[in-house]
C-alpha positions in Angstrom: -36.5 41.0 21.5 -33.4 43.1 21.1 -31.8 40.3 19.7 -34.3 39.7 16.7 -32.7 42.0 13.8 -29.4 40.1 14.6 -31.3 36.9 14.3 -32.3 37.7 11.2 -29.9 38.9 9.7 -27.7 35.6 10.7 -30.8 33.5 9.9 -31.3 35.3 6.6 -27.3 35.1 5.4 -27.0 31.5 6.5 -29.9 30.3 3.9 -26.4 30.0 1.1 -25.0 27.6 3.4 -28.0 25.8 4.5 -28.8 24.6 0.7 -25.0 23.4 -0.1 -24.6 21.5 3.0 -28.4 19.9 2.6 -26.9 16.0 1.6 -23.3 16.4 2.1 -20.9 14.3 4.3 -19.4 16.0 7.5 -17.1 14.3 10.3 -16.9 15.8 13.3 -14.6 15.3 16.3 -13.7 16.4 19.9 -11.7 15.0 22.6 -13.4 13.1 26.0 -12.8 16.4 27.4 -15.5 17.8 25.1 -17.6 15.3 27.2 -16.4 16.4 30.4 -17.9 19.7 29.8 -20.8 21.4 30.9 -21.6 22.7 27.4 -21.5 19.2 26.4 -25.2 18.9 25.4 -24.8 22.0 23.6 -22.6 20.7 21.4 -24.8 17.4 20.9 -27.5 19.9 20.4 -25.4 21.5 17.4 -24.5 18.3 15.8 -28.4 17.5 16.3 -29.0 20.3 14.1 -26.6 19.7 11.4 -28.6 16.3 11.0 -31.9 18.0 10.8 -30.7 20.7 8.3 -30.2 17.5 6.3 -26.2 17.1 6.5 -25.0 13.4 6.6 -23.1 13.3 10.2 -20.3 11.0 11.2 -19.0 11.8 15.0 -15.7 10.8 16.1 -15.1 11.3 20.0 -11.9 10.4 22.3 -12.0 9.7 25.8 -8.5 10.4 27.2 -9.4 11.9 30.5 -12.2 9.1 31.0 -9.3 6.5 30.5 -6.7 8.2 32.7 -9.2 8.9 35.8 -9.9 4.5 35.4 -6.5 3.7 35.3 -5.2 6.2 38.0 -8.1 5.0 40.0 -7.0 1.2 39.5 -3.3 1.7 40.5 -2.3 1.9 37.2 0.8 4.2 35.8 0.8 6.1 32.1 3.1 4.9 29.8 4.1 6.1 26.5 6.5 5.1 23.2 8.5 7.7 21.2 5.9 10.2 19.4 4.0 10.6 22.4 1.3 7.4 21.8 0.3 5.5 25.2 1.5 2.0 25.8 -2.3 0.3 26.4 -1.6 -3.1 28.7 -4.2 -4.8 29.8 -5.6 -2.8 32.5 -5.6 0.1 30.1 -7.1 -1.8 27.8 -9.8 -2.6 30.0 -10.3 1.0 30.7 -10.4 2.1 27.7 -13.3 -0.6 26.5 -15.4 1.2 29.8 -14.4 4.6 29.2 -15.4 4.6 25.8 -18.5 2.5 26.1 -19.7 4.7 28.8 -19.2 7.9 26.6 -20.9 6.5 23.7 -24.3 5.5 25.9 -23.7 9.6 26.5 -23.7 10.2 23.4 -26.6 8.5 22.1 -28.2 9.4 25.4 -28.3 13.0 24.5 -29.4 12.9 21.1 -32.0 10.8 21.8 -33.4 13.9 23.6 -36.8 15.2 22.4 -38.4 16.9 25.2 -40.8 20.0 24.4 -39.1 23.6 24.4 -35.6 22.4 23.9 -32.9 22.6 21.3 -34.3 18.7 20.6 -37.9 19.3 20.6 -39.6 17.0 18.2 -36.5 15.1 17.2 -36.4 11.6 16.3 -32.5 10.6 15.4 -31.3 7.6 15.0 -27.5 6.5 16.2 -25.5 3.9 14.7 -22.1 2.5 16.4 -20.3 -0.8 15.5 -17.5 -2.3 14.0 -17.0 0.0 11.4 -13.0 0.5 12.0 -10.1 -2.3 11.6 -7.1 -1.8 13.4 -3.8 -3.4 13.5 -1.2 -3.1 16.4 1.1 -0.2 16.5 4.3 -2.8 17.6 7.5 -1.7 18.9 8.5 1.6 18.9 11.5 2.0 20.2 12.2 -1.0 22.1 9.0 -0.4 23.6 5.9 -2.9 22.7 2.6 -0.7 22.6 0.8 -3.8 23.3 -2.9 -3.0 22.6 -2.6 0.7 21.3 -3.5 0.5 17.7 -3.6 2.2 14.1 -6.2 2.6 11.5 -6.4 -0.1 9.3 -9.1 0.1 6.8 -12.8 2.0 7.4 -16.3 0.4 6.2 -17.2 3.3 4.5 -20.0 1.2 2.7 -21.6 0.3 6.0 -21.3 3.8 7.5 -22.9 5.1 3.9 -25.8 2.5 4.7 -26.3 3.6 8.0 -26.1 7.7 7.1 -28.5 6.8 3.7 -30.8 5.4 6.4 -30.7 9.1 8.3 -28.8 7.5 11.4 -25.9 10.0 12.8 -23.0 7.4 13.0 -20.6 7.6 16.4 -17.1 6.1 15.8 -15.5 5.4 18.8 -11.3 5.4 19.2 -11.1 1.6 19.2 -10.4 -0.9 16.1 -10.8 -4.0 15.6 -8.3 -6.7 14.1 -9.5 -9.7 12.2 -7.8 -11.9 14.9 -10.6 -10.7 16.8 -8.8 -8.5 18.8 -9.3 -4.7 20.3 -7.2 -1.4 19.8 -6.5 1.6 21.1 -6.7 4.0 18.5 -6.0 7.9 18.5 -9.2 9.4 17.7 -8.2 12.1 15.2 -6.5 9.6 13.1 -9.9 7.5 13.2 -11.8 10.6 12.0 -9.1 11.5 9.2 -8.9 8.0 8.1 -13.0 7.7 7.8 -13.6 11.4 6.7 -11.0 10.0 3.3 -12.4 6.5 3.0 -16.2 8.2 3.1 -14.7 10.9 0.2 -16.3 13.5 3.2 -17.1 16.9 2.0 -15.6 18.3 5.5 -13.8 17.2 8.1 -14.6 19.4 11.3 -11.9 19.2 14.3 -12.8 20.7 17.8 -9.3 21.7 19.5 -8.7 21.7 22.9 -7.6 25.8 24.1 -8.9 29.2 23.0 -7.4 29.3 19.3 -4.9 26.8 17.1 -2.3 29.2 17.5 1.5 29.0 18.4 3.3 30.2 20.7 3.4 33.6 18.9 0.3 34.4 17.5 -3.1 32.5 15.9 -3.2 30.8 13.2 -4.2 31.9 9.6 -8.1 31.8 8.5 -6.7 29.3 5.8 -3.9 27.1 4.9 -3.1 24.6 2.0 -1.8 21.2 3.6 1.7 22.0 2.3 1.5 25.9 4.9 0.1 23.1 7.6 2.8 20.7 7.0 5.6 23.7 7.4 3.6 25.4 10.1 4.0 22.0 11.8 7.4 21.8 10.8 8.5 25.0 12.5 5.9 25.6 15.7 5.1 24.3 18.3 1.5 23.8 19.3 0.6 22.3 22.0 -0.4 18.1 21.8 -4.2 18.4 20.9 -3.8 21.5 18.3 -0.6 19.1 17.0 -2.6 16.1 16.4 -6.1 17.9 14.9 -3.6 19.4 12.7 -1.8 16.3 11.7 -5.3 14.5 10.9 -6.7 17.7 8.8 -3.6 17.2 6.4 -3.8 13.5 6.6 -7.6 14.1 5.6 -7.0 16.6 2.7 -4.6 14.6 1.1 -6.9 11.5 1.2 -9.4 13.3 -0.5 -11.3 15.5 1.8 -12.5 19.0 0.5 -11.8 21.2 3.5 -10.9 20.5 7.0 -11.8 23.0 9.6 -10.3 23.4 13.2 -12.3 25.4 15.6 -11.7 26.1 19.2 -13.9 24.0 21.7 -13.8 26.8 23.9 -16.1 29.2 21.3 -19.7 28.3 22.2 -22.1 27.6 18.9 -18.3 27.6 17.3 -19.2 24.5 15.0 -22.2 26.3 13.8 -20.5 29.7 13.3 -17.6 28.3 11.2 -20.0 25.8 9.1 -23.0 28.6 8.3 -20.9 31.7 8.4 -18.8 33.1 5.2 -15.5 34.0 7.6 -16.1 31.5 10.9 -14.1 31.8 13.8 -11.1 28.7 12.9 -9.0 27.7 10.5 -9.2 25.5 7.5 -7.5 23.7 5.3 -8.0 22.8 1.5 -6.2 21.9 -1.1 -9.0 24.1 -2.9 -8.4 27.9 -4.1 -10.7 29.9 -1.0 -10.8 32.5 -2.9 -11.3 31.3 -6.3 -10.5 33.2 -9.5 -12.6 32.5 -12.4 -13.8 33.6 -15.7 -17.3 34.7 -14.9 -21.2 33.1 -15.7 -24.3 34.3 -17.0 -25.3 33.7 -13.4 -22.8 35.9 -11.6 -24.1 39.2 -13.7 -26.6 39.7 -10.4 -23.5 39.3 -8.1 -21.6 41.8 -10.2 -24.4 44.2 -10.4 -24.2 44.4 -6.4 -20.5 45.6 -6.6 -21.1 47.9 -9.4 -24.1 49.6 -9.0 -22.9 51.3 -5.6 -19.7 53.0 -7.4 -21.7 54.0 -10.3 -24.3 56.0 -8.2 -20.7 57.4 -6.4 -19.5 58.3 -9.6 -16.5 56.3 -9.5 -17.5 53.6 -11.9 -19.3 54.3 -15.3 -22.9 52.7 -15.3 -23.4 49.4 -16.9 -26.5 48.3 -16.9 -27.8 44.7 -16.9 -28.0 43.9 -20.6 -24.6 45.4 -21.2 -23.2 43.1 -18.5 -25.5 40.0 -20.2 -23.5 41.1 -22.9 -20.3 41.4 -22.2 -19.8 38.7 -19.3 -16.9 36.9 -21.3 -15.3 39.9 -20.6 -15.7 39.9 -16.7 -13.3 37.6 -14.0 -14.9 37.0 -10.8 -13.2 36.1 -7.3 -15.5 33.8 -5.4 -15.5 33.2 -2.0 -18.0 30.3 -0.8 -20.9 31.9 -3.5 -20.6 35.3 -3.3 -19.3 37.4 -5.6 -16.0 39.3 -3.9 -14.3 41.0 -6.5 -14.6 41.5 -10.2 -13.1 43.3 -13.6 -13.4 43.4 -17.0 -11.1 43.1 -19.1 -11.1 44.3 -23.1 -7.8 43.8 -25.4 -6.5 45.2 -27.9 -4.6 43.1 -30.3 -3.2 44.6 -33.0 -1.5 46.7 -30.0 -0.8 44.1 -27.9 -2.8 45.7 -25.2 -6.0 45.5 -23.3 -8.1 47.9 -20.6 -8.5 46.6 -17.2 -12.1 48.1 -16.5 -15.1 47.7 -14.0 -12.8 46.7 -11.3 -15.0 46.5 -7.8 -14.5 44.8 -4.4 -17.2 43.8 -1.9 -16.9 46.5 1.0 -15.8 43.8 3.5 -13.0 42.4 1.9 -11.3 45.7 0.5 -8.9 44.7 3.5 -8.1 41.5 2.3 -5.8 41.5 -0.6 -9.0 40.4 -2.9 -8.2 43.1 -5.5 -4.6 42.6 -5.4 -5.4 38.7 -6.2 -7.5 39.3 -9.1 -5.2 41.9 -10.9 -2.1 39.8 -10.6 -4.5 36.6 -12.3 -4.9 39.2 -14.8 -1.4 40.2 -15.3 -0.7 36.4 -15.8 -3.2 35.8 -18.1 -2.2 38.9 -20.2 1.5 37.5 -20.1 0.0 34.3 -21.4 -2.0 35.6 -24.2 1.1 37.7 -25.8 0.1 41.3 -24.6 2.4 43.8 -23.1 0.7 46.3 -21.9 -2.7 46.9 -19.5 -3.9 50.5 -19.0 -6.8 51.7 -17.0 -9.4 54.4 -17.0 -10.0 55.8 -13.4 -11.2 59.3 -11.6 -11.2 58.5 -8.0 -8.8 55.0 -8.0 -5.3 56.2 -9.2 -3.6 55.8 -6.3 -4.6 52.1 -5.4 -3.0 51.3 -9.1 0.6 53.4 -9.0 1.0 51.0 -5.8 0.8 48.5 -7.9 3.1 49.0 -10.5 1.1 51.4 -12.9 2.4 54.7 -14.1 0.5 58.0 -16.0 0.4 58.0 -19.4 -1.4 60.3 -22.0 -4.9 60.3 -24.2 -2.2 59.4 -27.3 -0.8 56.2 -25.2 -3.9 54.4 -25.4 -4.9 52.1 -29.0 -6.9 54.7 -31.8 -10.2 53.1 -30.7 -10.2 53.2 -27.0 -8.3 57.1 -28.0 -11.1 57.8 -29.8 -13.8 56.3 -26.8 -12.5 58.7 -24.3 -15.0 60.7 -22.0 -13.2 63.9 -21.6 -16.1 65.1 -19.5 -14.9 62.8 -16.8 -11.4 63.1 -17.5 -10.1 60.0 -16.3 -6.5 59.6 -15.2 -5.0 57.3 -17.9 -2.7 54.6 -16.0 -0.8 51.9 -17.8 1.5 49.0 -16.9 3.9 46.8 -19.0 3.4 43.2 -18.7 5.3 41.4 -21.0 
């Protein structure tokens, strides 16, 4: 029982992420060593449980070392073209239609599960497979023919979308099919890139081979936009596995996909930590603003009355209460981060001066760290630029020092415009702070 307040208080926080996944589309990947594993059916468990919290579930699996321990075992000898891809003759071809038959029946093996007083107690899942993925031959690289390795051609997403409307978890294997009848070889991650952006996928969710997608230096950042992956690719190495998931989470984001998330294999429970936690343990990538910077809603005044309401009671923030905020909520910009309220201010201008008062500025205690403040006052700096102002100035008694570091210097009680002169609380004698913008 020493456990249960952590339980929770993870259940409890989790609830945000529970309702906006409910009905959206997630691929998820891993390599044959994934299936090698002893935490295996843990994994399956996971991906069990992203289906019952009501997430549509594609799964994309490889099956590299499966195929390699069959074609060692048959006398056979790896072979490869330029850019690393494996020359599939017929005996590897053959291999590769057992490995990856035999690590399907696995699959659907597993979570098919639904003995008493296990993670798949009282399910009843339904798996879908088939020809969902055409495939054309890769052809001569290099002088070298790749025979029967292959690359995505096209993706029935309407058959898959049948099959998911139906509440089936559908497995795509790494093999294609040509409409000469034919089978290929086909890399994994470029089959779950090429369905997660023919399916229009809300996520695309990569498990890496290693302890962290990192370099040779140090781990990789929380977030990146595809163009930071494409340079990040451009000037690191990775190793092979972290390479390729990378590769496929910008091929996916600029087909369409909303986020794609890469999260170390070796982090047990990782999938469900990066997908119901607000900081997970990977990184993703989106061509979507993480932390987004918006004009506040009607709805956010509870969010903002979280941030405020401690600094008022410190003294370091005047009190607003809620119908002041009701009112003046035009007036507030919000930095979002996946729902929650991270940061906030106000601000109110001055025209006729060309002026206007940063105020109410708050960050959420566990992103003070993060540069979440910093983001929101350059958006306003921008958008006081843009409106024709030249000037912000701010009102503070315990935050002076966080604003000179940012390019605001003292002024006096006759610097600010008559009205907000005329405003001022000398009991708390706020330090007056102001900053040219134009």
């Amino acid at each position: 029982m020493a456990d249960t307040p952590s339980f929770v208080e993870f259940f409890r926080s989790s609830a945000p992420y529970i309702h906006a996944h409910r009905g959206r589309t997630f691929v998820v990947c891993f390599g044959g060593e994934a299936v090698a594993s002893r935490r295996f059916p843990s994994l399956i468990h996971d991906i069990a449980l992203l289906s019952a919290l009501g997430v549509r579930v594609v799964v994309v699996h490889g099956a590299r070392p499966q195929i390699e321990k069959r074609v060692k075992e048959r006398g056979g000898a790896a072979r490869f073209v330029a850019g690393g891809r494996r020359v599939t003759d017929a005996l590897a071809l053959a291999c590769v239609k057992e490995a990856v038959g035999t690590v399907r029946v696995e699959i659907e093996g597993l979570l098919s599960m639904g003995v008493p007083n296990s993670p798949m107690g009282g399910a009843r899942i339904r798996v879908a497979s088939g020809n969902f993925v055409g495939a054309r031959p890769l052809g001569v690289v290099g002088g070298v023919d790749a025979e029967w390795t292959g690359l995505v051609r096209r993706v029935d997403a309407d058959g898959i979308r049948q099959r998911l409307d139906n509440g089936a978890i559908v497995v795509l294997p790494p093999i294609g099919y040509s409409v000469t009848g034919e089978v290929f070889n086909l890399s994994f991650q470029d089959v779950a890139a090429s369905a997660a952006a023919a399916l229009g996928a809300d996520k695309l969710v990569s498990l890496v081979e290693g302890k962290a997608l990192s370099d040779a230096r140090k781990r990789m950042p929380q977030q990146m936009t595809p163009q930071e992956a494409r340079e990040a690719l451009r000037k690191k190495r990775f190793g092979d596995d972290a390479r390729l998931h990378l590769e496929a989470a910008v091929q996916a984001c600029e087909g369409g996909v909303r986020r794609a998330h890469l999260v170390s294999r070796a982090h047990d429970g990782g999938l469900l930590v990066e997908l119901f936690t607000r900081d997970g343990v990977g990184t993703m990538v989106t061509s979507e603003s993480y932390d987004g910077v918006r004009p506040a809603r009607p709805d956010d005044v509870g969010g903002i009355l979280e941030l405020l309401e401690p600094l008022a009671e410190d003294d370091v923030l005047v009190e607003r209460p809620r119908d002041l905020l009701e009112r003046d909520i035009d007036r507030f910009t919000v930095v979002e981060r996946d729902g929650l309220i991270a940061a906030c201010a106000a601000t109110y201008p001055y025209e006729s001066q060309r002026a206007a008062e940063i105020a109410a500025v708050a960050v959420h205690p566990r992103y003070r760290d993060a540069g979440r403040g910093e983001v929101l006052l350059s958006y306003l700096e921008r958008r006081a630029r843009e409106q024709g102002l030249t000037k912000l100035f701010v009102l503070t008694t315990r935050t002076a020092h966080w604003f000179r570091e940012r390019g605001f210097e003292p002024g006096r009680l006759a610097d600010l415009p008559p009205a907000r002169r005329t405003a001022y609380d000398k009991r708390r004698a706020s330090k007056i702070l102001i900053k040219p913008v134009a």
